[in-house]
N, CA, C and O of each residue as an XYZ file, in Angstrom:
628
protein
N     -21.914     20.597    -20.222
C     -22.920     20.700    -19.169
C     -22.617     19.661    -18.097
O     -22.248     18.524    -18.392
N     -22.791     20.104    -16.782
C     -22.024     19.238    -15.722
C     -23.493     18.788    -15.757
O     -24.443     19.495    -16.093
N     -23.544     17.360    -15.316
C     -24.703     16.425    -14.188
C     -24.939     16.539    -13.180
O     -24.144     17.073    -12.406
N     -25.918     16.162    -12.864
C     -26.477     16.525    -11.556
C     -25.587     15.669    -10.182
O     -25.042     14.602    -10.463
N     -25.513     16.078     -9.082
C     -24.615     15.733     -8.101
C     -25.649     14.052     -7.927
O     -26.831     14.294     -8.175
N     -25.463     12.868     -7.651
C     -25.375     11.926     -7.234
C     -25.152     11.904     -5.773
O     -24.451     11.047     -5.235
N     -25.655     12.695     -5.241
C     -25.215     13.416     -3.353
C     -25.227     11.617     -2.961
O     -24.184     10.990     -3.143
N     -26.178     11.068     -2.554
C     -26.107      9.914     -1.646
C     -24.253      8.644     -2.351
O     -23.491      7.881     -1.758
N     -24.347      9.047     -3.558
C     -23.280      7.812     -4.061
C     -21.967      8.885     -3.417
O     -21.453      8.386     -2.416
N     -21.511      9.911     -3.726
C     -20.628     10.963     -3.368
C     -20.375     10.604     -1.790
O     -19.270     10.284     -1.352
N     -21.373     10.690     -1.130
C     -21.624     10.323      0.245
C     -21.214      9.634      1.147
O     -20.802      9.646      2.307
N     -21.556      8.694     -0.154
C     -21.407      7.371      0.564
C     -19.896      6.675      0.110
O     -19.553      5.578      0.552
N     -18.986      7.534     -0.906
C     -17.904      7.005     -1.537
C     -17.000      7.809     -0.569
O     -15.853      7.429     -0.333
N     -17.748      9.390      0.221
C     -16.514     10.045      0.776
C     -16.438      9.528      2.234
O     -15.377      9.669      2.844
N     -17.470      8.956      2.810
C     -17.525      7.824      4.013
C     -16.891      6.899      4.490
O     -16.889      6.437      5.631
N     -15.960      6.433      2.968
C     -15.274      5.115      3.148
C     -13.432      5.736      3.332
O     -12.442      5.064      3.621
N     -13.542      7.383      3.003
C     -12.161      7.706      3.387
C     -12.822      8.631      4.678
O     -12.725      9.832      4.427
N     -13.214      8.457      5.477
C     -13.606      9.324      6.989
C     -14.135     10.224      7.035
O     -13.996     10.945      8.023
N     -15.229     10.696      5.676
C     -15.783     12.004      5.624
C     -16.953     11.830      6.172
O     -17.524     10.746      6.293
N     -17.527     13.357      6.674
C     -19.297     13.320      6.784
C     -19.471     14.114      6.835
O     -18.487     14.608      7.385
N     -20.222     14.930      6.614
C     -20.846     16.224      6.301
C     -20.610     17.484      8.045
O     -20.331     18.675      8.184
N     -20.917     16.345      9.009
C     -20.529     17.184     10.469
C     -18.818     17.105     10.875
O     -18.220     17.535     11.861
N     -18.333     16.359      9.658
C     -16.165     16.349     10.325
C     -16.059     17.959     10.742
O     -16.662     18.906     10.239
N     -15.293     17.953     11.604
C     -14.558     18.996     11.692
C     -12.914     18.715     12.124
O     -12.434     18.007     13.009
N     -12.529     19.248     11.501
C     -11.020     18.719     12.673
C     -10.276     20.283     13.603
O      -9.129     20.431     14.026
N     -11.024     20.887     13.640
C     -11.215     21.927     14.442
C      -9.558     22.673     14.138
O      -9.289     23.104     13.017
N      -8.460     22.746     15.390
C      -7.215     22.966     15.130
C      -6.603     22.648     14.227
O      -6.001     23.442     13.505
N      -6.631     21.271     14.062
C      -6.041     20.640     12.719
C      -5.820     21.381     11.850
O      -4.687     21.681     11.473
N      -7.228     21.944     11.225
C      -7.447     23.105      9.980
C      -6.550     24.144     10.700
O      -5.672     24.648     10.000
N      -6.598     24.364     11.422
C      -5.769     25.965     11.443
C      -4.071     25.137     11.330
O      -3.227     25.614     10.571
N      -3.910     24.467     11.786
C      -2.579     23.781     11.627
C      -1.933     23.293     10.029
O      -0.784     23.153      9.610
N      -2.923     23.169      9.579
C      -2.709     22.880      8.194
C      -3.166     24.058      7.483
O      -3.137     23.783      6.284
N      -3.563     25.213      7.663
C      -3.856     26.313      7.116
C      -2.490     27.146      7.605
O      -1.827     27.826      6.821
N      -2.252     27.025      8.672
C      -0.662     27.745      9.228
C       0.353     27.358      8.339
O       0.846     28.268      7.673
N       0.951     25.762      8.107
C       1.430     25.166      7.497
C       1.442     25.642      6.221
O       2.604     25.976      5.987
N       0.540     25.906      4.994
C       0.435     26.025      3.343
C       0.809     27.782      3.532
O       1.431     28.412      2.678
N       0.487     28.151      4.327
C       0.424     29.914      4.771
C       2.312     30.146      4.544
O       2.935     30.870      3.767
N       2.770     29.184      5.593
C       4.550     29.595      5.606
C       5.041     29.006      4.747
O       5.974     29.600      4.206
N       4.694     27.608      4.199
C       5.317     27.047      2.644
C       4.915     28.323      1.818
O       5.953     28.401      1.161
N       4.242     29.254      1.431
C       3.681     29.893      0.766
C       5.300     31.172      0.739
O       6.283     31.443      0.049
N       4.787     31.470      1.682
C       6.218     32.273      2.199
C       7.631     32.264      2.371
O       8.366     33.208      2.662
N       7.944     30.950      2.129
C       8.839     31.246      1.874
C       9.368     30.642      0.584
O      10.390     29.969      0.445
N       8.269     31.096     -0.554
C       8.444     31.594     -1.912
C       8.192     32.823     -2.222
O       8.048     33.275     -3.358
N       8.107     33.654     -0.738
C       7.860     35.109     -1.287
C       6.185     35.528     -1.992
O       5.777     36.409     -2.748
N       5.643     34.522     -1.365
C       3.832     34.888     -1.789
C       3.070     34.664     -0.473
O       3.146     33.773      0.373
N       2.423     35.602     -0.562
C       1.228     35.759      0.871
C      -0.162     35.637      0.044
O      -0.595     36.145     -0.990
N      -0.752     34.523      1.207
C      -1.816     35.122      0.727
C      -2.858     34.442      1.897
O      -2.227     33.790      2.729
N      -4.192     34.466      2.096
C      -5.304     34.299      3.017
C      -6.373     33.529      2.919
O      -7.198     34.030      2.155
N      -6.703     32.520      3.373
C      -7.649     31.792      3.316
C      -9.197     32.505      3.560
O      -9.627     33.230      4.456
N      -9.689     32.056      2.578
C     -11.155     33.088      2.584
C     -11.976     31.887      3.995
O     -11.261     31.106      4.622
N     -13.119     31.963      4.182
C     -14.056     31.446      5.080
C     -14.498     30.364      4.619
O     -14.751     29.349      5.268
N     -14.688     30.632      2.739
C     -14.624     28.908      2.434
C     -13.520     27.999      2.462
O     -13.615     26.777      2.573
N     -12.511     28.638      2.360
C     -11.343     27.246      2.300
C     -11.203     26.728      3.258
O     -10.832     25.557      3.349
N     -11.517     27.619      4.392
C     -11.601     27.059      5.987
C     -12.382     26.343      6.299
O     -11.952     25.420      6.990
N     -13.597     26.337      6.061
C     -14.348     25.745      6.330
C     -14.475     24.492      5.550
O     -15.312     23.654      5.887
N     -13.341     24.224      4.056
C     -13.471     23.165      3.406
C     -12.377     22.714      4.335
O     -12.484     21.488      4.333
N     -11.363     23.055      5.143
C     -10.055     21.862      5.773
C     -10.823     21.590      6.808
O     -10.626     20.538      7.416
N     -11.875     22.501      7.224
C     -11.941     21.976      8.703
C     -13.017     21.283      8.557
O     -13.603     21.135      9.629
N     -13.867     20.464      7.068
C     -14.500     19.179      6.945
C     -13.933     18.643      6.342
O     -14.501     17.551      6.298
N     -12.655     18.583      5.440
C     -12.064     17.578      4.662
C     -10.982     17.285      4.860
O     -10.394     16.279      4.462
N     -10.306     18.772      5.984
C      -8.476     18.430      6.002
C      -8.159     17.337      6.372
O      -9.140     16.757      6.836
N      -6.760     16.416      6.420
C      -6.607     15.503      6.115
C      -6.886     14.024      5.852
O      -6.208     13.039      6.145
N      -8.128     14.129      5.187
C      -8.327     13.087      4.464
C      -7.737     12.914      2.919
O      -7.637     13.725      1.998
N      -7.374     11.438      3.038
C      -6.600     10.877      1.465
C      -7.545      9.981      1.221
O      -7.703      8.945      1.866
N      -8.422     10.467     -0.024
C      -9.519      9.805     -0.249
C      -8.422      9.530     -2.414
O      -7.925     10.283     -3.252
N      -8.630      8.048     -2.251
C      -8.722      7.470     -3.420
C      -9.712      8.076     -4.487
O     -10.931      8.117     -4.324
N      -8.815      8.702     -5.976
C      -9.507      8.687     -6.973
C      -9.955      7.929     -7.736
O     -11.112      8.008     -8.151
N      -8.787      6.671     -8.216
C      -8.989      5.612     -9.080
C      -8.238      4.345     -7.858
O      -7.880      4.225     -6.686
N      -8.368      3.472     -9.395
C      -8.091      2.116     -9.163
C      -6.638      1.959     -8.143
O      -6.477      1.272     -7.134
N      -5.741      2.833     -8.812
C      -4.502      2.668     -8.518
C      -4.302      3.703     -7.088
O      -4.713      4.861     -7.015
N      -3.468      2.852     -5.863
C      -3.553      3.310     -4.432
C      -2.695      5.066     -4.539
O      -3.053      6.101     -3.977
N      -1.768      4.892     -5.261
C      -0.865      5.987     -5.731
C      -1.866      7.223     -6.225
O      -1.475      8.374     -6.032
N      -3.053      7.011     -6.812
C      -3.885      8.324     -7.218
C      -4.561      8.739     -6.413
O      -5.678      8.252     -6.582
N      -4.542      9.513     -5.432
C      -5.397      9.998     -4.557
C      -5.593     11.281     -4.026
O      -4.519     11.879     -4.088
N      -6.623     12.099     -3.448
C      -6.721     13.408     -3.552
C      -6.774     13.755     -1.981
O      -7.753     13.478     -1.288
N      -5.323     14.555     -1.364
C      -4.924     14.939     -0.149
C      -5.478     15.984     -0.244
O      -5.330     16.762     -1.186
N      -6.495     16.221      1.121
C      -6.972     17.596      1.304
C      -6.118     17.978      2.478
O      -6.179     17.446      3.586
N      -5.118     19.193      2.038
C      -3.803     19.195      2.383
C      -3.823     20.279      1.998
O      -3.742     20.333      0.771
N      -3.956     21.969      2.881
C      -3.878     23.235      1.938
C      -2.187     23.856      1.321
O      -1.865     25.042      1.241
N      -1.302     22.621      0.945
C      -0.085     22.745      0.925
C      -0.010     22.295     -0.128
O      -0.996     21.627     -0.439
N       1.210     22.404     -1.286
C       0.666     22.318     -2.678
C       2.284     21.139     -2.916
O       3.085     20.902     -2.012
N       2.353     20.720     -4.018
C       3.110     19.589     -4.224
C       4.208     20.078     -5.000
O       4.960     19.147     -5.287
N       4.630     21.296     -5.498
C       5.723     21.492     -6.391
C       6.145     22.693     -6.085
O       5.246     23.307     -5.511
N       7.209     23.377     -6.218
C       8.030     24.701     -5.854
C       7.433     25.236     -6.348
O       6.591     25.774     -5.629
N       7.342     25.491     -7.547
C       6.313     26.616     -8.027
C       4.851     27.000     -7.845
O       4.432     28.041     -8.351
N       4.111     26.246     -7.185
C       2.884     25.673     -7.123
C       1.795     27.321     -6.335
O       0.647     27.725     -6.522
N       3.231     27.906     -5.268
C       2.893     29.321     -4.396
C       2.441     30.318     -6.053
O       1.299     30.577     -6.433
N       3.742     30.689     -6.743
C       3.727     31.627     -7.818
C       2.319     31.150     -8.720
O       1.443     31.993     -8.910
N       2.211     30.171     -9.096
C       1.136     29.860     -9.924
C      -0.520     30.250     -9.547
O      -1.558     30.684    -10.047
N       0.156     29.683     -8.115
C      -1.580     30.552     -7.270
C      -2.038     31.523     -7.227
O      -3.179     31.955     -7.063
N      -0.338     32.227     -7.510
C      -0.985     33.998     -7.361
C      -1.218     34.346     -8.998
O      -2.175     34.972     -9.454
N      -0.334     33.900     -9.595
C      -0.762     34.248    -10.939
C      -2.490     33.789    -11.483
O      -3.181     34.407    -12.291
N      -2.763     32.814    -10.906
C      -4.096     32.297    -11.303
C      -5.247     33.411    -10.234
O      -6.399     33.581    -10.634
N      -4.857     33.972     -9.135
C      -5.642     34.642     -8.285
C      -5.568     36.089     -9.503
O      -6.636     36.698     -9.451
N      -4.971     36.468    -10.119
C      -4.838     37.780    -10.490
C      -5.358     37.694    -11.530
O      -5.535     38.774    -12.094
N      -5.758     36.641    -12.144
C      -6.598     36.268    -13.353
C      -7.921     36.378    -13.201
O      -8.540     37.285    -13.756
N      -8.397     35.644    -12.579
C      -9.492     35.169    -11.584
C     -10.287     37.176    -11.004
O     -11.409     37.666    -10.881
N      -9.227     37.526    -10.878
C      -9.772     38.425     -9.701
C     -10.123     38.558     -8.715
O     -10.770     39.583     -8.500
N      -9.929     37.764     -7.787
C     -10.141     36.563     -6.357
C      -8.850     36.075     -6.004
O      -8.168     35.335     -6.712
N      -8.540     36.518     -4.881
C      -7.766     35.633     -4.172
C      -8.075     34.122     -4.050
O      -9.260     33.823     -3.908
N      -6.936     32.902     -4.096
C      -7.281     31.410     -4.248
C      -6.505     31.038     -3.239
O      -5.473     31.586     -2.851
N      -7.097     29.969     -2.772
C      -6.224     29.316     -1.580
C      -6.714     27.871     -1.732
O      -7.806     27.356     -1.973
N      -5.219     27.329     -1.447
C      -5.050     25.823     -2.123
C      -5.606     25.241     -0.646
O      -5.354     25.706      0.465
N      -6.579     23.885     -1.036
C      -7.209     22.647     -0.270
C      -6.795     21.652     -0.418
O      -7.061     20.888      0.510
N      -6.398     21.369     -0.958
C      -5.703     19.853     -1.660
C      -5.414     19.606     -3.034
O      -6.030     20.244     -3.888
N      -4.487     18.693     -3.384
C      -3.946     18.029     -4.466
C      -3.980     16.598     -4.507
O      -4.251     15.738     -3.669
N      -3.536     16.569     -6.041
C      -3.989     15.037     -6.440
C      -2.560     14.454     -6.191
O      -1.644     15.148     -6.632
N      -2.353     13.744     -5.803
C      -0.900     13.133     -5.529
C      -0.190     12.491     -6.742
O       1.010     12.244     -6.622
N      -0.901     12.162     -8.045
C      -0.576     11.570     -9.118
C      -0.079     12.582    -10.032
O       0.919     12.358    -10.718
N      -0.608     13.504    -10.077
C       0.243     14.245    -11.087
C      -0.082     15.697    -10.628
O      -0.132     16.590    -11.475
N      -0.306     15.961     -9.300
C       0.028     17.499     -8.621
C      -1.210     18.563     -9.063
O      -0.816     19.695     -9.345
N      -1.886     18.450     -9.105
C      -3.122     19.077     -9.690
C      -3.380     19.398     -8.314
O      -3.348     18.541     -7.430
N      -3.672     20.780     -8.081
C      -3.740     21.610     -7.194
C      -5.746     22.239     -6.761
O      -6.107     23.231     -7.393
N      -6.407     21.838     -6.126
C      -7.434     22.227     -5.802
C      -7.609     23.945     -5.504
O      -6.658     24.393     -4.863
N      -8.547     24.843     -5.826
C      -8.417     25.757     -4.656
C     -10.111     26.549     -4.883
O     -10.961     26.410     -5.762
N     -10.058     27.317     -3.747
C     -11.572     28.041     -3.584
C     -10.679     29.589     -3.171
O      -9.636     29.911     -2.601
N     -12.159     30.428     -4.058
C     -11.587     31.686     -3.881
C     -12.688     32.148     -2.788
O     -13.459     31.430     -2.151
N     -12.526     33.675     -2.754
C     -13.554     34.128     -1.131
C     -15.589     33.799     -1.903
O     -16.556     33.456     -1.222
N     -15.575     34.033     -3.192
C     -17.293     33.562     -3.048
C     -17.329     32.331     -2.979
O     -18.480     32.017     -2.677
N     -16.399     31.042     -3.146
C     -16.840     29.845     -2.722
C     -16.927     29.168     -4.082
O     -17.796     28.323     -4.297
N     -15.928     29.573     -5.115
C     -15.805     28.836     -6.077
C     -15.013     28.110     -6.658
O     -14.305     28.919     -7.258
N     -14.625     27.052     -6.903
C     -13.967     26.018     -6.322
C     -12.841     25.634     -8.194
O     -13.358     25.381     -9.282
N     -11.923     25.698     -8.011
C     -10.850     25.615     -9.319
C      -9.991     24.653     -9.078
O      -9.711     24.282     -7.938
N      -9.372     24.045    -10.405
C      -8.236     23.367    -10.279
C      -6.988     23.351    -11.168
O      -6.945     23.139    -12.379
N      -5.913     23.636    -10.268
C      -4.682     24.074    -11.830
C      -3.862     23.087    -12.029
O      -2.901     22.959    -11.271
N      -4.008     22.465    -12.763
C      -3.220     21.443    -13.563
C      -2.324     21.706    -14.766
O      -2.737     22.503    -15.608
N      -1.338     21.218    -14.907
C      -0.335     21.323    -15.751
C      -0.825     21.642    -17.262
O      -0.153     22.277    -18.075
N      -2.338     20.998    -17.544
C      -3.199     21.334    -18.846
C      -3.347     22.268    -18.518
O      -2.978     22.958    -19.469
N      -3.877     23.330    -17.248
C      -4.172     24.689    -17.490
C      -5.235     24.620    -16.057
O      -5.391     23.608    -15.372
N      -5.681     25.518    -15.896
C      -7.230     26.032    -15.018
C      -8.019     25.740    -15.421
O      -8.446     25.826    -16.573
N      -8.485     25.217    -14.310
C     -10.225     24.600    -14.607
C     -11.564     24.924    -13.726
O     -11.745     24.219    -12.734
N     -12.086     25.489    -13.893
C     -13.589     25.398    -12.852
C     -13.952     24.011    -12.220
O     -13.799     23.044    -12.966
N     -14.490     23.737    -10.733
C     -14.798     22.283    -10.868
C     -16.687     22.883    -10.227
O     -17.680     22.336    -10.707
N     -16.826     24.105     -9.065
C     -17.878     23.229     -8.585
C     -18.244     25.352     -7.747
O     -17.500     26.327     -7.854
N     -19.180     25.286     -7.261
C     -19.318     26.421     -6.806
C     -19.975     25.756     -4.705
O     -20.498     26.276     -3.719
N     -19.455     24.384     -5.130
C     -20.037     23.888     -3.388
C     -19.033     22.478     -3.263
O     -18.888     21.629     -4.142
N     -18.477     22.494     -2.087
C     -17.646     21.747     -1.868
C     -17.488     20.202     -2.192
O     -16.490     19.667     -2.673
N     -18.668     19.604     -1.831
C     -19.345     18.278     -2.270
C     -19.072     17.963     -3.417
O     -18.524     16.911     -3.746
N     -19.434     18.861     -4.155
C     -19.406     18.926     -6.474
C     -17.821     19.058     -6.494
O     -17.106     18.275     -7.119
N     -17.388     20.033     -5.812
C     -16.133     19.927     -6.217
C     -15.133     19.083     -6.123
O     -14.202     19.134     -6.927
N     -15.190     17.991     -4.912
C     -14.391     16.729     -5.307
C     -14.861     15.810     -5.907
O     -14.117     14.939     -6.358
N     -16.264     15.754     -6.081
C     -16.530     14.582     -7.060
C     -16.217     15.165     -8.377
O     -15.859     14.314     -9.191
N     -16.251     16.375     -8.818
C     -15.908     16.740    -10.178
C     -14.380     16.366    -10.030
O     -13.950     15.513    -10.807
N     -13.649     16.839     -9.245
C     -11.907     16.911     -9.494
C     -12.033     15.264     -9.472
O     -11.180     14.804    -10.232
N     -12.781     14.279     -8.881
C     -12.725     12.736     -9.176
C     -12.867     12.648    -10.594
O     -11.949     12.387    -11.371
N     -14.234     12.912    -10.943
C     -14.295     12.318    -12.358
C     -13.951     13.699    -13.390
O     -14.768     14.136    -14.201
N     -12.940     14.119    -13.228
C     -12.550     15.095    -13.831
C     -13.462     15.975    -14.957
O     -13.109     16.322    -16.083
N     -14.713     16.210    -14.297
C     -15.734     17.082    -15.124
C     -15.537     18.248    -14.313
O     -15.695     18.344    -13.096
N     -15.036     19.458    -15.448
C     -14.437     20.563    -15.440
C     -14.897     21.753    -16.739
O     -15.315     21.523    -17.873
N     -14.667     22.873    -16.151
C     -14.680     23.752    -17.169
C     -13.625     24.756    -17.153
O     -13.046     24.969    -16.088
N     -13.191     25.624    -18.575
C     -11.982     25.841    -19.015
C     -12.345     27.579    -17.775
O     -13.431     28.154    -17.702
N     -11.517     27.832    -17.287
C     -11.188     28.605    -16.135
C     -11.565     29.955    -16.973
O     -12.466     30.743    -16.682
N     -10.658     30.041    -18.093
C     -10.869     31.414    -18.635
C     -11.887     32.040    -18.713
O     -11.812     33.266    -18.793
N     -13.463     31.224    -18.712
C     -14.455     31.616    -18.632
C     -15.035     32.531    -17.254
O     -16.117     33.091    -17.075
N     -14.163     32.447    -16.633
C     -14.190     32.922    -15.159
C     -13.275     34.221    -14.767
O     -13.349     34.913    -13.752
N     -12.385     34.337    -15.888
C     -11.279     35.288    -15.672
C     -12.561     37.175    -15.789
O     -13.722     37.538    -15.977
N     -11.531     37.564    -15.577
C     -11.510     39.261    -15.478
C     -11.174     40.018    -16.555
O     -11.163     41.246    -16.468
């Protein structure tokens, strides 16, 4: 059972890497949505950003907000993914799912891949496997912070 969101501490922790609830970075997001779109492609996978993922770069895209202690762990909201395979895995996890997924960011420590499908539900694929984090953007990086998650399959088709 997840806990209840802590909104003001979340808030006030995503404040100190340049967040606020009104960011937008307007082009940016489409620039960094263009960007993960042609890395995508040229692994031979297409695929489309639903209205939530957009709307999560164009309040979170590039911010590198610290997970832990160590400067090296931190979570790039970056819709571009960290490993060659990272395109194939998306689609394989979208065809599971039954939802198209489109990647928001990764953890820079060990490549754990964020993504939201078109109802706005928010996953993460890590080398342990798929995980549920959050069904609203806010929950979903504080969950991918304190890694409170649920096992994905519960979500499959």
């Amino acid at each position: 059972m997840k806990s209840p969101l802590p909104r003001q501490e979340v808030e006030s922790w995503l404040r100190r890497y340049g967040w606020s609830p009104e960011r937008d970075v307007g082009a940016e997001a489409d620039a960094l949505i263009r960007k993960a779109r042609e890395q995508a492609a040229e692994y031979g996978i297409s695929y489309a950003p639903s209205g939530h993922a957009r709307a999560f770069v164009r309040n979170y895209g590039g911010l590198k907000i610290l997970l832990h202690e160590s400067p090296e762990n931190y979570f790039l909201a970056d819709p571009g993914f960290p490993c060659k395979g990272g395109a194939e895995e998306i689609g394989e996890f979208s065809r599971e799912l039954g939802e198209e997924l489109f990647p928001v960011g990764y953890d820079s420590y060990d490549g754990a891949v964020m993504l939201v499908d078109g109802r706005g539900r928010f996953f993460v694929m890590h080398h342990t496997g798929n995980y549920y984090l959050a069904d609203e953007a806010l929950q979903a990086v504080w969950n991918f912070k304190k890694g409170d998650t649920q096992d994905a399959e519960d979500f499959c088709v």
